[in-house]
C-alpha positions, 0 to 999 in steps of 0.5 A: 287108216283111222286117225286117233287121238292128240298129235296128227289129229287133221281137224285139230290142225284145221282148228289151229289153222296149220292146213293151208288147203282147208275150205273153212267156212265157219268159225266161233269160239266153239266150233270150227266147221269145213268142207272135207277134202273129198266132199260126198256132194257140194255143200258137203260141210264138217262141223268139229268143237274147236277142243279135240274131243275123240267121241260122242261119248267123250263130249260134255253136255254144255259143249254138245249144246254148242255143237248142236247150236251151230249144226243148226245155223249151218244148216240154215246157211246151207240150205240157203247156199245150195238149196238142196231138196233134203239134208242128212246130218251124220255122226259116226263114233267108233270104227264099227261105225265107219270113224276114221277121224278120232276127233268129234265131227258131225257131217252136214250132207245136202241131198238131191234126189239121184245124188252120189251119196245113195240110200244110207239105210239098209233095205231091209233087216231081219230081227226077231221081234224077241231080239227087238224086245231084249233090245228095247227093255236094255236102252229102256233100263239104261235111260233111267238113270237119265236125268230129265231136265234135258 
């Protein structure tokens, strides 16, 4: 069952320190970042903004700077803890997209060749080059109104 935003949120609960069980590892005045309940693998680290913000596409550009800042250090500091062989950061938004926690978060997963965690991609697709084409001129069209002093 996915969680949705505000009251019940468990990350805000991390954040505010209610979860007695949580395994934090990381706290600055921005981010708060954990290791799940049910890790994929060890070192298996969830990094959260410690405002509730329910989605990418809610987050504002100076707090995503924050978030990518930490994300980095972590990774440094997991890579130091573990020394895994790789490292998959993901950050899914939407239920489409396998959300259960309507609270930003970005998992840090260490990897091991032969680890639980598996292939994360697909194999193989089937895409007709005319629906490669339409989808490319539709992100292509909707960046220009980007700015790019990124």
């Amino acid at each position: 069952m996915a969680v949705k935003e505000g009251e019940g949120c468990p990350f805000c609960e991390i954040v505010q320190r209610d979860d007695e069980d949580a395994r934090e590892v990381y706290r600055d005045d921005h981010v708060v970042a954990f290791f799940p309940t049910d890790p994929a693998v060890l070192g298996h680290t969830m990094v959260v903004p410690r405002k509730h913000v329910p989605d990418i596409w809610s987050l504002s550009e100076e707090k995503a700077a924050h978030l990518a800042r930490a994300t980095v250090r972590l990774a440094g500091a997991i890579r130091e803890a573990v020394h895994p062989e790789g490292l998959n950061l993901i950050q899914s938004n939407g239920e489409a997209a396998t959300q259960t926690v309507f609270h930003l978060h970005v998992h840090l997963v260490p990897r091991w060749g032969g680890d639980a965690m598996g292939p994360i991609w697909p194999e193989e697709t089937d895409y007709s080059e005319d629906r490669k084409d339409h989808a490319l001129r539709a992100v292509r069209e909707a960046c220009r109104s980007l700015s790019s002093d990124v």
